[in-house]
Phi, psi and omega in degrees: 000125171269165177270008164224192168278098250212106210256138190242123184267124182223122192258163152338297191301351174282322192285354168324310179300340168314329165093034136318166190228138183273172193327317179299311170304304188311307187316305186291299158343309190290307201301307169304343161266352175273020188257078202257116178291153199227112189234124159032061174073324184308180144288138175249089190292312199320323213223042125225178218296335190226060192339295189308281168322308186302328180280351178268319178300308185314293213298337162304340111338309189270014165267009182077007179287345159232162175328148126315304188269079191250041171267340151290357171278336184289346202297282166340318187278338167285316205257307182258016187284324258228308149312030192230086177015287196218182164290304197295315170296354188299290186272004131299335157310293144352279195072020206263104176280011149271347160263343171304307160318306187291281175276012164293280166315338180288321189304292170315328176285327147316291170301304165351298157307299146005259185344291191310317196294311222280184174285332173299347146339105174247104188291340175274347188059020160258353189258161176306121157277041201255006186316158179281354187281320195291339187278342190241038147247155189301345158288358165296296212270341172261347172304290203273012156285291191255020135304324200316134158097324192289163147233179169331324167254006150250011194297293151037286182301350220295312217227077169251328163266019188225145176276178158173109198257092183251111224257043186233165182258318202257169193257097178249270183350283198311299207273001157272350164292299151000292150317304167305304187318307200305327175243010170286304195261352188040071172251141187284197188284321171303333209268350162297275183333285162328280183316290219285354192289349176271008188287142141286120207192146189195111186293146129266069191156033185023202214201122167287081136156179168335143157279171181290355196248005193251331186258138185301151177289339188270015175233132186279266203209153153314330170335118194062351166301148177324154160233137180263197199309325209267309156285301201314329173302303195296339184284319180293346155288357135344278191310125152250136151294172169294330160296340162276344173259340147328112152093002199244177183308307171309299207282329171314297168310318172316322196294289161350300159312292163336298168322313194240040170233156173253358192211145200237123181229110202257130196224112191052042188248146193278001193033060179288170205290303192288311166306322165297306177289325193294345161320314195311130159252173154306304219205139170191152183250031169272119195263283193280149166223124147301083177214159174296152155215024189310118166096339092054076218283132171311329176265012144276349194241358191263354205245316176290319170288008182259343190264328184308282163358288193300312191276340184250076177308348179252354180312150162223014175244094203219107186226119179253137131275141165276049226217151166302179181283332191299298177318300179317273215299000171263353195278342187235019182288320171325306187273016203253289215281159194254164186223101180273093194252000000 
């Protein structure tokens, strides 16, 4: 249970342990699939690098979402994505709605894979997840934040003080709680669904795959299932650029979060510029702030508390680290948590 209300900021960089890819890794990712072979315009999947991606992209093509004689967007992917940070800046930049289209679907295919990949992956959705590899990641030490204090007839309450702005493509979060609940408590599945359908949780960058209110009632999540060609195009109207999210439902809610916490525990996040305005309110009441700065220069991090500053004006705590995310949260759970003596 925490002890104030409490919003969790989450970059790319928590999910690393995760076997997840950070914005660079994502990047890299795309770009090898996009080395797509082409005979008299067509797709050749035999001769290229990503079969599976090449058969999606085509079938994106006879839906017209992109050219059929599309070989200058693999070109365009080859030759400049890789000047680029992320993917996502890539096609803010771009402004293209065919390259928009393309790495949209690139994401979803990816992450996806990912997913298939990461240790949360139950292909059966039945074994424990409590593994010792699982215990020593910061979703363990935030699992066990926010029980403190429940028992089977209040677990109901697990995320009534806590927020979570998560600035990822993947489901880590949903399904490792999803999960836990299910199996801490032998809880049946509607009553799994219910709890989690109360988090507050926000994608500004959609999410590869489904909400929980979106999956048949009798399946706990999707997580890591196959997708064929047809979901994976569809799944990608999801994905938002930053400019689809300026001015949208997300940055309102995002804001909202903001609005009503009193303490900010900022976890792999990269504090790019553009993330940072979404954020931005009128007016908050966030004191404390908790955060990662891993890899981080003492004068990126005297330059990331001066943006801080700015977006939280009444913080009077504000301690960046250099530390994993797994470390912040054991090293600060005391001061997190709430303690009823």
């Amino acid at each position: 249970m925490l002890k104030n209300k409490t919003c969790f900021i989450i970059g790319a960089g928590a999910s690393l342990s995760l076997k997840f890819p950070s914005g660079k890794e994502l990047l890299n990712d795309i770009w090898t699939s996009s080395h797509i072979t082409f005979e008299l315009n067509n797709v050749v999947e035999s001769k290229t690098r990503d079969p599976k991606f090449a058969y999606i992209i085509k079938e994106a093509a006879i839906r017209n979402l992109i050219p059929s004689d599309s070989a200058n967007i693999y070109r365009e992917f080859k030759t400049s994505l890789k000047g680029m940070p992320s993917i996502d800046d890539f096609i803010e930049t771009r402004k293209d709605q065919h390259i928009t289209t393309y790495g949209k679907i690139s994401i979803i295919h990816h992450i996806r894979e990912r997913e298939r990949k990461s240790d949360l992956y139950l292909e059966n959705h039945t074994h424990p997840i409590f593994t010792e590899k699982m215990r020593e990641t910061w979703l363990y030490s935030l699992w066990l934040l926010l029980i403190r204090g429940h028992d089977k007839t209040t677990i109901e309450k697990i995320f009534e003080d806590s927020y979570f702005i998560v600035f990822n493509y993947d489901r880590c979060i949903e399904e490792y709680f999803s999960q836990a609940l299910m199996s801490t408590y032998s809880l049946d599945l509607n009553t799994v669904k219910r709890i989690m359908s109360t988090m507050n949780i926000v994608h500004p960058y959609g999410v590869a795959g489904k909400d929980h209110n979106e999956i048949p009632h009798y399946v706990r999540s999707d997580f890591g299932q196959s997708l064929s060609a047809d979901e994976t195009i569809d799944l990608s109207n999801k994905i938002l650029t930053y400019s689809e999210s300026i001015n949208s439902d997300t940055e309102h809610e995002i804001q909202s979060f903001i609005e009503n916490s009193e303490v900010a525990v900022i976890l792999g996040f990269g504090f790019h510029d553009q993330n940072l305005r979404l954020m931005r309110t009128a007016s908050n009441n966030v004191k404390e702030i908790y955060g990662t700065a891993y890899g981080e220069s003492d004068f990126s991090i005297s330059q990331i508390k001066s943006a801080l500053s700015v977006l939280f004006p009444k913080s009077k705590t504000a301690i960046l680290s250099k530390i994993t995310c797994e470390e912040m949260m054991s090293s600060h759970f005391r001061g997190l948590a709430l303690y009823d003596l």
